[in-house]
N, CA, C and O atoms as CSV, one atom per row, in Angstrom:
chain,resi,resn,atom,element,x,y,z
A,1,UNK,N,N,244.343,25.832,44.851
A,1,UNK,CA,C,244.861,24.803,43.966
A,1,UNK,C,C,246.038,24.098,44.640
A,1,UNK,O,O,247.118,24.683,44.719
A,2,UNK,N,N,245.911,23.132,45.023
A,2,UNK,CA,C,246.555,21.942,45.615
A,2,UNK,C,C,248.247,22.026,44.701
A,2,UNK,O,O,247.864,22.131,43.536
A,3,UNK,N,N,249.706,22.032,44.657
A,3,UNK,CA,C,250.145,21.762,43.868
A,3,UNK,C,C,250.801,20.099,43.855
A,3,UNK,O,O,251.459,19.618,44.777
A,4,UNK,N,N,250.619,19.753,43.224
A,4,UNK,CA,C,251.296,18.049,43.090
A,4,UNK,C,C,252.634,17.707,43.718
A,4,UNK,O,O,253.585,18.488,43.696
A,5,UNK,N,N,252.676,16.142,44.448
A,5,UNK,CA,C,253.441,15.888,44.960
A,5,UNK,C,C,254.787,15.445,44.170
A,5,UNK,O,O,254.826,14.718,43.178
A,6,UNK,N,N,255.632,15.912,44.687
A,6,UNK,CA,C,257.134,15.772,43.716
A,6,UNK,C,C,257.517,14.615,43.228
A,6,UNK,O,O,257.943,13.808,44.055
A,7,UNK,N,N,257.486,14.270,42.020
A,7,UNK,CA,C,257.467,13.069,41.034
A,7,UNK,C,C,258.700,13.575,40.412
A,7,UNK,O,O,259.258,14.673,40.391
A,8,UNK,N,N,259.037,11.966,39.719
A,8,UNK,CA,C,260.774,11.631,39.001
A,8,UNK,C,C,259.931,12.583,37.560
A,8,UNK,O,O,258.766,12.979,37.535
A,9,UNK,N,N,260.806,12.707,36.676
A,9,UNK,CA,C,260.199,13.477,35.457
A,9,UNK,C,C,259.609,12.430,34.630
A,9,UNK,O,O,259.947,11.258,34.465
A,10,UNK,N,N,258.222,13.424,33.931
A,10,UNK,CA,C,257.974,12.440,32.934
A,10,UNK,C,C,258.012,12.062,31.546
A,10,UNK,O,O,257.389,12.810,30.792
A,11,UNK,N,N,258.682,10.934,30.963
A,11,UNK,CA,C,259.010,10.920,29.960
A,11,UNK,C,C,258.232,9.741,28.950
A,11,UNK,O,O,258.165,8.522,29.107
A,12,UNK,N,N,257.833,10.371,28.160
A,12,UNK,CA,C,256.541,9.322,27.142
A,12,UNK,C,C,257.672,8.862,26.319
A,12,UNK,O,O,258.272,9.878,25.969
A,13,UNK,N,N,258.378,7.583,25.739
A,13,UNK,CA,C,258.903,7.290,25.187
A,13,UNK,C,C,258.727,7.030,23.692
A,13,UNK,O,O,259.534,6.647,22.846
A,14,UNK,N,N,257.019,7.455,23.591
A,14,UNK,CA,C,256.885,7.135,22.333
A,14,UNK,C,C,255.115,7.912,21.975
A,14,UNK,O,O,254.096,7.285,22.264
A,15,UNK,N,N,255.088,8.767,21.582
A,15,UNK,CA,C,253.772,9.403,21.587
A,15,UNK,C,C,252.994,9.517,20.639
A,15,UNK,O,O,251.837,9.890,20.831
A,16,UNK,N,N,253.421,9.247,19.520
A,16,UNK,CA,C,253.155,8.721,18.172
A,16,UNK,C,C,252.439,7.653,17.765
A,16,UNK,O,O,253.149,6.648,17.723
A,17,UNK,N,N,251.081,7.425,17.380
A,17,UNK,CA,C,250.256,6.156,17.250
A,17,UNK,C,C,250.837,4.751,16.788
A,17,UNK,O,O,251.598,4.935,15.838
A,18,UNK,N,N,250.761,3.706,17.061
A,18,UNK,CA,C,251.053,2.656,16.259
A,18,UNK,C,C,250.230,2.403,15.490
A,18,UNK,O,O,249.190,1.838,15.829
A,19,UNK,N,N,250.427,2.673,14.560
A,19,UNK,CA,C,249.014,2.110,13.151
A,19,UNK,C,C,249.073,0.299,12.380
A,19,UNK,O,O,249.831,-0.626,12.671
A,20,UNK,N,N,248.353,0.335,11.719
A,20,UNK,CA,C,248.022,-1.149,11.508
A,20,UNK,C,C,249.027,-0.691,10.098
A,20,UNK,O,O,249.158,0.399,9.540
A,21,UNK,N,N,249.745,-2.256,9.777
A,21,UNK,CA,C,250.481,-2.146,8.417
A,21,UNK,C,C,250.041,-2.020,7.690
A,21,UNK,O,O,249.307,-2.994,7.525
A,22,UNK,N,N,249.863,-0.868,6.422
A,22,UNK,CA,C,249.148,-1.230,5.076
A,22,UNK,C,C,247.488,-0.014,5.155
A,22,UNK,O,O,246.566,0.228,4.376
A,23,UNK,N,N,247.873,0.438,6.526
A,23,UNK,CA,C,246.345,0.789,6.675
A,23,UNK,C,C,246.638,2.513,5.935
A,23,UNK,O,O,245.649,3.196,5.672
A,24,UNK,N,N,247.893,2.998,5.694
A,24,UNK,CA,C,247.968,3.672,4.941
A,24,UNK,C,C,247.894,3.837,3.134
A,24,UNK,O,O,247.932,4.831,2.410
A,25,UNK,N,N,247.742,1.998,2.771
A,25,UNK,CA,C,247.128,2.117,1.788
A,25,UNK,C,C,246.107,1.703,0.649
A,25,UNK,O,O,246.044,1.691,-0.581
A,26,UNK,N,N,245.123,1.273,2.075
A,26,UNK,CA,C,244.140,0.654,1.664
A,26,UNK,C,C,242.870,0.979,2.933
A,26,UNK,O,O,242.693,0.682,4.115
A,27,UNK,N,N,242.060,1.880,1.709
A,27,UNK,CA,C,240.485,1.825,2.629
A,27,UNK,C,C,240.153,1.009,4.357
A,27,UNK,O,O,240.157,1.033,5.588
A,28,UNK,N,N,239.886,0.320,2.997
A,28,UNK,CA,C,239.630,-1.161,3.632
A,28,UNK,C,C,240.554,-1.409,5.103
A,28,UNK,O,O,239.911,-1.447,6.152
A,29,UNK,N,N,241.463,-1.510,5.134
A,29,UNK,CA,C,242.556,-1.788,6.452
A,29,UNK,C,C,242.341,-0.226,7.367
A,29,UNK,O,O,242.865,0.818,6.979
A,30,UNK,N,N,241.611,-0.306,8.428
A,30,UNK,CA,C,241.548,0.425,9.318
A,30,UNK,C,C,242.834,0.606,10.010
A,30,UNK,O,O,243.712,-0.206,9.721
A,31,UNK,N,N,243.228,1.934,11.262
A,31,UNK,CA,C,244.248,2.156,11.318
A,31,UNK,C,C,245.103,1.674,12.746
A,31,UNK,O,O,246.288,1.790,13.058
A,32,UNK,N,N,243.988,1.118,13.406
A,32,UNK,CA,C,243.625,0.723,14.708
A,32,UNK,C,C,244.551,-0.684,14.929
A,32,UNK,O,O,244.172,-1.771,14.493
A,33,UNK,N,N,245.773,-0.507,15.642
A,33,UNK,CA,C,246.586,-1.796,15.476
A,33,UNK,C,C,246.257,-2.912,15.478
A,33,UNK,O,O,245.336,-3.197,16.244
A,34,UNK,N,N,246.906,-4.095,14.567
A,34,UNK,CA,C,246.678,-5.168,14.554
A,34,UNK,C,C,247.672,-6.156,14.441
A,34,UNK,O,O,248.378,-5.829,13.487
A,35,UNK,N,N,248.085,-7.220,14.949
A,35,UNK,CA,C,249.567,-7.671,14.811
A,35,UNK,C,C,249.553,-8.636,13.882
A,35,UNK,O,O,249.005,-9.727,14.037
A,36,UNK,N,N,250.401,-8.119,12.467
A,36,UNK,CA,C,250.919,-9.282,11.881
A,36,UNK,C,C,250.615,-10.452,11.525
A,36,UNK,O,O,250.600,-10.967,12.643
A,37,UNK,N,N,250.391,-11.172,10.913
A,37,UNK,CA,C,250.354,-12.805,11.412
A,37,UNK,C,C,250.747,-13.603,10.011
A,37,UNK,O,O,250.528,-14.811,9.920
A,38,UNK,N,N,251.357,-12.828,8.897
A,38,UNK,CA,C,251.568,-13.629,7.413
A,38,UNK,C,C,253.503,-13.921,7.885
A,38,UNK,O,O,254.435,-13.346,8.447
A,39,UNK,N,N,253.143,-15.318,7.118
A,39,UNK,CA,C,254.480,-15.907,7.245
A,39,UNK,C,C,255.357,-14.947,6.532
A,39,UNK,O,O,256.481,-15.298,6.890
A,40,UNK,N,N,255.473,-14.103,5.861
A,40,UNK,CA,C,256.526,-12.984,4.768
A,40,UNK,C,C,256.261,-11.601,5.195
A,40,UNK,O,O,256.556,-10.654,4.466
A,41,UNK,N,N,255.536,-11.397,6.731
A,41,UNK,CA,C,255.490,-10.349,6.524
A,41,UNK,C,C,256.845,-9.425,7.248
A,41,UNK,O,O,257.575,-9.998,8.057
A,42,UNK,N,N,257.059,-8.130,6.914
A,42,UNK,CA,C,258.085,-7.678,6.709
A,42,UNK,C,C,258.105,-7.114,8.339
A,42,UNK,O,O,259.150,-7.316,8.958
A,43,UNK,N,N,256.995,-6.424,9.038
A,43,UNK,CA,C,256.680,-5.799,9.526
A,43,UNK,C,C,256.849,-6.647,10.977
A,43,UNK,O,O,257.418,-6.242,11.991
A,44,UNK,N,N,256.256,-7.803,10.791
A,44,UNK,CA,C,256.433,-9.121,11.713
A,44,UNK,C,C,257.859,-9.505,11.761
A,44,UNK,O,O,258.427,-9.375,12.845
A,45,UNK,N,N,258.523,-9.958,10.751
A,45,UNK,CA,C,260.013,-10.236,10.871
A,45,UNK,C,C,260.870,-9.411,11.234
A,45,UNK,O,O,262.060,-9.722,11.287
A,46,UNK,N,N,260.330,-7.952,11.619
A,46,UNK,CA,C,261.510,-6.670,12.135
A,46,UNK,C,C,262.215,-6.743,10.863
A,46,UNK,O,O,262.991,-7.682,11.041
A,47,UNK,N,N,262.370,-6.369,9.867
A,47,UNK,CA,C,263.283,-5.492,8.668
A,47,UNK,C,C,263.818,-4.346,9.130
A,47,UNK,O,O,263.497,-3.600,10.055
A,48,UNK,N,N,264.393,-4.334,8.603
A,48,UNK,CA,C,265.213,-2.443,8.972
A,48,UNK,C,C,264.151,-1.854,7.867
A,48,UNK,O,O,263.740,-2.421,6.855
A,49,UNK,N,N,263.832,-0.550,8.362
A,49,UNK,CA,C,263.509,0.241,7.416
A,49,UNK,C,C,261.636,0.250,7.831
A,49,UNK,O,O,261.036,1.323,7.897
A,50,UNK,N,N,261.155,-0.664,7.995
A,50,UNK,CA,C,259.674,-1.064,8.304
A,50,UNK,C,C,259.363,-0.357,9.614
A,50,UNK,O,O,260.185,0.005,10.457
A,51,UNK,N,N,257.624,-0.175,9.658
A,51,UNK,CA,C,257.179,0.276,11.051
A,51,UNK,C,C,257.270,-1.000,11.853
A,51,UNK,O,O,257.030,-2.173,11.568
A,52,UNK,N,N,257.949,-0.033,13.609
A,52,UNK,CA,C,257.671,-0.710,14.307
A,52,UNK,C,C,256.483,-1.308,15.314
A,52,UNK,O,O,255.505,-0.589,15.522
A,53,UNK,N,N,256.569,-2.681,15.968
A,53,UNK,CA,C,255.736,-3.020,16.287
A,53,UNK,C,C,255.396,-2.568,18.279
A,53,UNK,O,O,256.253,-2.483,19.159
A,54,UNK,N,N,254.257,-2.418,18.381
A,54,UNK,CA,C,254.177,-2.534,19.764
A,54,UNK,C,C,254.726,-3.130,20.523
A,54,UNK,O,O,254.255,-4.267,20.477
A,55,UNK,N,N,255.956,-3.034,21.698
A,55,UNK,CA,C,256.608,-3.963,22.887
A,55,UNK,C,C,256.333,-3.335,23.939
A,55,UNK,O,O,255.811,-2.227,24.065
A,56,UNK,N,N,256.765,-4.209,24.865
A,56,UNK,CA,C,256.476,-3.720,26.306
A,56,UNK,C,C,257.323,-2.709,26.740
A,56,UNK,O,O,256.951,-2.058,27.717
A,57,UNK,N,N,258.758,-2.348,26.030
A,57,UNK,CA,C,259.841,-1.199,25.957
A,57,UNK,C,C,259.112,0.050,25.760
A,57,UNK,O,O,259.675,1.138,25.876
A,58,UNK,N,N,257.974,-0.063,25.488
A,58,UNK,CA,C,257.437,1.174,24.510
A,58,UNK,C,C,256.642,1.667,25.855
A,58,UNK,O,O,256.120,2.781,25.879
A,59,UNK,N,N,256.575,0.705,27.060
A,59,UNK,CA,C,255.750,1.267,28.318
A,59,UNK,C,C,256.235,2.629,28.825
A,59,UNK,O,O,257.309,3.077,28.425
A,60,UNK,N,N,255.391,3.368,29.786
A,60,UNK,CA,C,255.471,4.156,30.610
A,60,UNK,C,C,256.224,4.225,32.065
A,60,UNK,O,O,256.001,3.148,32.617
A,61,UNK,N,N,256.756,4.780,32.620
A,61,UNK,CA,C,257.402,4.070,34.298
A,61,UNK,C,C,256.053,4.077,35.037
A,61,UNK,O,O,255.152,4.905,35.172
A,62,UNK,N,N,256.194,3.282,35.304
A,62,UNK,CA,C,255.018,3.199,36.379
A,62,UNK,C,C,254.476,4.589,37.570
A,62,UNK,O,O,253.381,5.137,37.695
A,63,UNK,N,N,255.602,4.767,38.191
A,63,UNK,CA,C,255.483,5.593,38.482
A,63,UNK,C,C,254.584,7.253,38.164
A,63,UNK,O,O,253.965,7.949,38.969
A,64,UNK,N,N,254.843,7.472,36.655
A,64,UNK,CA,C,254.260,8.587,35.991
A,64,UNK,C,C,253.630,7.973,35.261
A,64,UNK,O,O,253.240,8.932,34.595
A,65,UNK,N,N,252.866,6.563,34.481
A,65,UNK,CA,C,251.814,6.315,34.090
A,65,UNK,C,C,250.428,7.291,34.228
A,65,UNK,O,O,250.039,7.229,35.394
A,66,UNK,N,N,249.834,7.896,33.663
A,66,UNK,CA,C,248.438,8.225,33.436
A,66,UNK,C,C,248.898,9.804,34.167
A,66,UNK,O,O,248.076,10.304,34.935
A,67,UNK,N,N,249.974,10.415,33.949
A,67,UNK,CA,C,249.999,11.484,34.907
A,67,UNK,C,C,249.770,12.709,33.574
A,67,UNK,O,O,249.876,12.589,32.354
A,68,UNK,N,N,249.490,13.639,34.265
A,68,UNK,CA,C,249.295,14.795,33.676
A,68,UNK,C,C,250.243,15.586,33.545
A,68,UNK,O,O,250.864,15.602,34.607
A,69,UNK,N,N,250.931,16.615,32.410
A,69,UNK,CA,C,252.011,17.671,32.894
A,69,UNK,C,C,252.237,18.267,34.191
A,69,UNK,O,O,253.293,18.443,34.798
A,70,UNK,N,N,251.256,18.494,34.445
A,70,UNK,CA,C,251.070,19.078,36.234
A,70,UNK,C,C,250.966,18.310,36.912
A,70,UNK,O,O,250.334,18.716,37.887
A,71,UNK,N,N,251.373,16.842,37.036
A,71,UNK,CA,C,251.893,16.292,37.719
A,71,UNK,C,C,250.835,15.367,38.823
A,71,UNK,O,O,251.173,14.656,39.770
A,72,UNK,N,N,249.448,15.680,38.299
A,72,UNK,CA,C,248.138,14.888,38.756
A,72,UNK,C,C,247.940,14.034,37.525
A,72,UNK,O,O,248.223,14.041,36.327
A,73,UNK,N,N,247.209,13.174,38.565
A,73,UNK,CA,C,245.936,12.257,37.507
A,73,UNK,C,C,244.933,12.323,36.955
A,73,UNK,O,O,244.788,13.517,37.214
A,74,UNK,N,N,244.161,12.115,36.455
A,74,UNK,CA,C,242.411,13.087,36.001
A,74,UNK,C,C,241.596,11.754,37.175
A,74,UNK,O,O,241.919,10.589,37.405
A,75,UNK,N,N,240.877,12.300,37.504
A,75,UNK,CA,C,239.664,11.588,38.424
A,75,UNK,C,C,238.164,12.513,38.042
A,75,UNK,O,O,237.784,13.598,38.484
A,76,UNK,N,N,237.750,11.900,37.388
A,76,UNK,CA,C,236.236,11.819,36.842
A,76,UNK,C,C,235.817,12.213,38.056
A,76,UNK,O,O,236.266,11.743,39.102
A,77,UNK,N,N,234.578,13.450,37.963
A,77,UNK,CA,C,233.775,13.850,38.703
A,77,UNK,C,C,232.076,13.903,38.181
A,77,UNK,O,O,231.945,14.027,36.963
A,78,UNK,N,N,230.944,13.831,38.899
A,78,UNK,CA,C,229.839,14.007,37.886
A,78,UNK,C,C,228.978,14.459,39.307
A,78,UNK,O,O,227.774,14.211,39.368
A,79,UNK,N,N,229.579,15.038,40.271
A,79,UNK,CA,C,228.742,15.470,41.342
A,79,UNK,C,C,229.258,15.735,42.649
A,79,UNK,O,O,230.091,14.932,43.070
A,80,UNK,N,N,228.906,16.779,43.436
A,80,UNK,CA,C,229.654,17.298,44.976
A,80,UNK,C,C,230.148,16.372,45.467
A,80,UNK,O,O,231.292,16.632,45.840
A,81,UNK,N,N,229.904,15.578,45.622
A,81,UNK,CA,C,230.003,14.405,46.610
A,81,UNK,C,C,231.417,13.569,46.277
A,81,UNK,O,O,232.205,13.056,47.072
A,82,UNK,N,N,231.462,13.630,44.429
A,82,UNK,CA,C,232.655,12.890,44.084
A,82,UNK,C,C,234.306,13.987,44.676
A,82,UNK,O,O,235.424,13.599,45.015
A,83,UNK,N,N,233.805,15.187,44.580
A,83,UNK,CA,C,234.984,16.001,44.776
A,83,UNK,C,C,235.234,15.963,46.141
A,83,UNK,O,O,236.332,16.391,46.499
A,84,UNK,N,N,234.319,15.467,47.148
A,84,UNK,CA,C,234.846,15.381,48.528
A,84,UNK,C,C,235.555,13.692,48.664
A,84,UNK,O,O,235.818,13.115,49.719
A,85,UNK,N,N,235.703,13.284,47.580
A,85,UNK,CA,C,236.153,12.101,47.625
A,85,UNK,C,C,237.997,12.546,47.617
A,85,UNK,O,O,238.940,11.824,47.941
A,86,UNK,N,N,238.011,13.567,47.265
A,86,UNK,CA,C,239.540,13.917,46.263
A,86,UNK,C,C,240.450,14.381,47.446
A,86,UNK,O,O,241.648,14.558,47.225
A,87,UNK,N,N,239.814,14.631,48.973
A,87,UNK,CA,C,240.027,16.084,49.725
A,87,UNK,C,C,241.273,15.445,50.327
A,87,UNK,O,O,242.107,16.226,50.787
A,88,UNK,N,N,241.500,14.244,50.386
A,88,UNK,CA,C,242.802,13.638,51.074
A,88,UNK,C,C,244.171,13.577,49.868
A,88,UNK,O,O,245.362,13.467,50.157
A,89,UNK,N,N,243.730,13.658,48.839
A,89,UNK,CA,C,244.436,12.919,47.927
A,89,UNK,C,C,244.624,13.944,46.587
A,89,UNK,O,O,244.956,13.589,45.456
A,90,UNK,N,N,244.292,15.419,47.081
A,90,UNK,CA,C,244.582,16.606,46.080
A,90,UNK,C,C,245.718,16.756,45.742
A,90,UNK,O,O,245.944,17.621,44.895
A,91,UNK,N,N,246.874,15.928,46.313
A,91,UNK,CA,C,248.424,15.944,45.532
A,91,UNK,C,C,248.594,15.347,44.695
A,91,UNK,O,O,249.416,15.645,43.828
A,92,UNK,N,N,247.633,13.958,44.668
A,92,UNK,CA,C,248.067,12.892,43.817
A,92,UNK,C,C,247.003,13.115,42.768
A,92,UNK,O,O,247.369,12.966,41.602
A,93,UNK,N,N,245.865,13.416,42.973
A,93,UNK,CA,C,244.565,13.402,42.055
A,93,UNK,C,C,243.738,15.017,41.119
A,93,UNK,O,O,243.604,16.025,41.813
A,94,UNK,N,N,243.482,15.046,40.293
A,94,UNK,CA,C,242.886,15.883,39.853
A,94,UNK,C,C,241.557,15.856,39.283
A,94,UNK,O,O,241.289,15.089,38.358
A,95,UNK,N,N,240.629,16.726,39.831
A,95,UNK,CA,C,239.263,16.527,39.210
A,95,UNK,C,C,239.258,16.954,37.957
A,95,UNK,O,O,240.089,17.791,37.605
A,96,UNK,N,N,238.163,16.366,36.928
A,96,UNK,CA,C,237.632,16.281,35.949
A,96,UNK,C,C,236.371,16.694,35.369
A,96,UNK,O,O,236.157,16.163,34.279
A,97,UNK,N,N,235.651,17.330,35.698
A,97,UNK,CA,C,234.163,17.433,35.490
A,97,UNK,C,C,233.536,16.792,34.311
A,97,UNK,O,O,233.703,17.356,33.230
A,98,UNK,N,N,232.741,15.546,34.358
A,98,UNK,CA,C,232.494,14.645,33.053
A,98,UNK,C,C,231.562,15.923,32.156
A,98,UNK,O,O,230.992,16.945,32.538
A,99,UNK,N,N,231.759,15.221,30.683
A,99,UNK,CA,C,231.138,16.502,29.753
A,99,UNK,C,C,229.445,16.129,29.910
A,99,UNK,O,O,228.866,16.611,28.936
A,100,UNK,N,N,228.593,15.501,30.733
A,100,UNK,CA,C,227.585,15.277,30.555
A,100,UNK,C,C,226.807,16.611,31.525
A,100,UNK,O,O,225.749,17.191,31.278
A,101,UNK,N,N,227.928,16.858,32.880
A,101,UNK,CA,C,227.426,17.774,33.318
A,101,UNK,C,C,226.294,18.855,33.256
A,101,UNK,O,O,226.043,18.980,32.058
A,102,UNK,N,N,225.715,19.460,33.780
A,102,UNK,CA,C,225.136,20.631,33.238
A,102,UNK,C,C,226.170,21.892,33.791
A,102,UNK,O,O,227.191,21.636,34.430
A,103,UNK,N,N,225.758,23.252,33.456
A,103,UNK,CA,C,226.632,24.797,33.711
A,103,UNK,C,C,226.163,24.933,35.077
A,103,UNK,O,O,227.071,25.396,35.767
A,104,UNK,N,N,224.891,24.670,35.877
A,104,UNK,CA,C,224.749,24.737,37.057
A,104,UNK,C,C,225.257,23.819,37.945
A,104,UNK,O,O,225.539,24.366,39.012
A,105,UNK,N,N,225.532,22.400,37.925
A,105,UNK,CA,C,225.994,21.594,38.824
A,105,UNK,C,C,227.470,21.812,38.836
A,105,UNK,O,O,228.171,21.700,39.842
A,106,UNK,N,N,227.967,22.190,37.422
A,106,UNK,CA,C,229.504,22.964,37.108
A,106,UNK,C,C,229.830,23.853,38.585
A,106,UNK,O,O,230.332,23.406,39.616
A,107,UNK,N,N,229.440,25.030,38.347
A,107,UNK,CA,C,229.668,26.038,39.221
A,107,UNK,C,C,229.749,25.332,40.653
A,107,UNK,O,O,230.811,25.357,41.275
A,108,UNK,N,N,228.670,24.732,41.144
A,108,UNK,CA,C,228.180,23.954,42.967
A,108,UNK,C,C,229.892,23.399,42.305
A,108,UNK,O,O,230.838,24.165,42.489
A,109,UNK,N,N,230.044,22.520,41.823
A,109,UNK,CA,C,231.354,21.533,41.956
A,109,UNK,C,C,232.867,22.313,41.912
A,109,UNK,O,O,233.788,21.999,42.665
A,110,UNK,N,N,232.951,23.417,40.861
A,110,UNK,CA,C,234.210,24.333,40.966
A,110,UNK,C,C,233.873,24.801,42.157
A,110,UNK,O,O,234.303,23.911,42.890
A,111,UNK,N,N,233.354,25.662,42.899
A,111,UNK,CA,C,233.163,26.346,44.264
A,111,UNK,C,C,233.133,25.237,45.321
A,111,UNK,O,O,233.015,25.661,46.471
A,112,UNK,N,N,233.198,24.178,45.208
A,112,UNK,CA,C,233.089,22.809,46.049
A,112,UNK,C,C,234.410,22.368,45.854
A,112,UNK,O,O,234.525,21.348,46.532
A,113,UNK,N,N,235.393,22.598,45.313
A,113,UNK,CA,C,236.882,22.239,44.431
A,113,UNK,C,C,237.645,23.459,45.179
A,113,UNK,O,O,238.526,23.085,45.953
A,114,UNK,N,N,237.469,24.706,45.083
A,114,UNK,CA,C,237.960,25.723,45.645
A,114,UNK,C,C,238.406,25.588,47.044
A,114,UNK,O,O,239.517,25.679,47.566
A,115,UNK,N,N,237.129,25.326,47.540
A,115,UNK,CA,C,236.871,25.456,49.096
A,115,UNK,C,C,237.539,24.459,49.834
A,115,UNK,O,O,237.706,24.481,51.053
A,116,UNK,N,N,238.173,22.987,48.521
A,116,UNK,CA,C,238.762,22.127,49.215
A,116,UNK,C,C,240.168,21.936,49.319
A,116,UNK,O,O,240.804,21.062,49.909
A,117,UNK,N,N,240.766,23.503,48.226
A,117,UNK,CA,C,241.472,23.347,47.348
A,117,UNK,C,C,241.877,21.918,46.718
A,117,UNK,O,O,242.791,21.254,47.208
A,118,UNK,N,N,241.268,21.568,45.802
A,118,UNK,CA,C,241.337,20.733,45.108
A,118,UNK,C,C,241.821,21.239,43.680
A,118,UNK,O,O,242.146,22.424,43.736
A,119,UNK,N,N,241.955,20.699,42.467
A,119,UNK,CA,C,242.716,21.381,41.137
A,119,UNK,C,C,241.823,20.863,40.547
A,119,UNK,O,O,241.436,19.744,40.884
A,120,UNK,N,N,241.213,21.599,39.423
A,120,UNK,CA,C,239.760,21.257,38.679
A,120,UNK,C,C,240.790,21.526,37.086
A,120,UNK,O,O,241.207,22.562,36.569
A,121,UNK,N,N,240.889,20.362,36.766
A,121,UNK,CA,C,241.197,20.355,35.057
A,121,UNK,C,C,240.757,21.166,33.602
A,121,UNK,O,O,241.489,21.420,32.644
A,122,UNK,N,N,239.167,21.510,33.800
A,122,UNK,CA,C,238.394,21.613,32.688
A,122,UNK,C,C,237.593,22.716,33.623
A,122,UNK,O,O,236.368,22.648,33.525
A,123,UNK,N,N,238.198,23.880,34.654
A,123,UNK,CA,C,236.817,24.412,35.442
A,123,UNK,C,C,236.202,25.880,34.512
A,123,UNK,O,O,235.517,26.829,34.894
A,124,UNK,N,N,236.730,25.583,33.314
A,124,UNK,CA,C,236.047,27.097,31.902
A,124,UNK,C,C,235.203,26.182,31.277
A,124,UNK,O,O,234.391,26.717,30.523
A,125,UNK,N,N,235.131,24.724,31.371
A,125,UNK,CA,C,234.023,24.947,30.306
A,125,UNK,C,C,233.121,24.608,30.748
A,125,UNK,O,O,233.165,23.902,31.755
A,126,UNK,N,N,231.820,25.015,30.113
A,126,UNK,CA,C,230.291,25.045,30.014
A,126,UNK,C,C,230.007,25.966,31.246
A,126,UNK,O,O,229.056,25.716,31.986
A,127,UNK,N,N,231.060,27.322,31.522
A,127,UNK,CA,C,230.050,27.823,32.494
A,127,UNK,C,C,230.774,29.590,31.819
A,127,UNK,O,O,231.879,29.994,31.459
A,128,UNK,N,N,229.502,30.127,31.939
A,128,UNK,CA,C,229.404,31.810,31.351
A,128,UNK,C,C,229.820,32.115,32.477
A,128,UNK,O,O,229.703,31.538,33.558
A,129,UNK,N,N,230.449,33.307,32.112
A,129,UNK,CA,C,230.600,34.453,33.071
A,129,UNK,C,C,229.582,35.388,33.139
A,129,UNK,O,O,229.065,35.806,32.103
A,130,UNK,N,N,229.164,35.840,34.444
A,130,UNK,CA,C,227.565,36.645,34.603
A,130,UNK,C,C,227.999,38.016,34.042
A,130,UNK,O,O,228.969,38.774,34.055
A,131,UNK,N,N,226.642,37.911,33.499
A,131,UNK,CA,C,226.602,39.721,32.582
A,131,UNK,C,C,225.967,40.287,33.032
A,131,UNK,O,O,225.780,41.439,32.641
């Protein structure tokens, strides 16, 4: 297992969904953001007291964007070939095994991850331990 290259810390400034106004009280209004757009609305005019709206303040540093606690990225795998893609770049990247997989191409790809030391995200599921 590869360990990750030394990164500034990471800090999510805001991890908590932004929901759509109102979608807490009405069916109908899904929760999936939507911005504003009534001349009175409260939510749009920034009130004290009201949810806030999505800004660009609310971003990530670039730097640690899309990173993982452990300090990788996830990189989608769906076959041997993708994990020899990773073999330069096991500080910065972490495999993924997509859930479409099967338990046999699983195993070829963790033992293909090992051998490269590479860091496999998800390498317990869909595969038994032999009885």
């Amino acid at each position: 297992m590869a360990a990750s290259a030394p990164h500034v810390p990471i800090v999510k400034k805001r991890t908590k969904r932004f929901n759509r106004f109102q979608s807490d009280r009405f069916m109908r209004v899904g929760a999936s953001w939507r911005k504003p757009k009534g001349i009175d609305n409260r939510v749009r005019r920034r009130f004290k007291g009201t949810m806030v709206m999505p800004s660009i303040g609310f971003g990530s540093n670039k730097k640690t964007r899309h990173m993982m606690p452990s300090g990788h990225k996830a990189f989608l795998v769906r076959n041997v070939k993708d994990v020899e893609l990773l073999l330069m770049h096991s500080k910065t990247y972490a495999a993924e095994i997509a859930s479409s997989v099967s338990s046999k191409k699983r195993i070829d790809i963790i033992a293909k991850a090992k051998q490269l030391n590479v860091k496999v995200t998800n390498d317990t599921a869909k595969v038994r331990s032999q009885e």
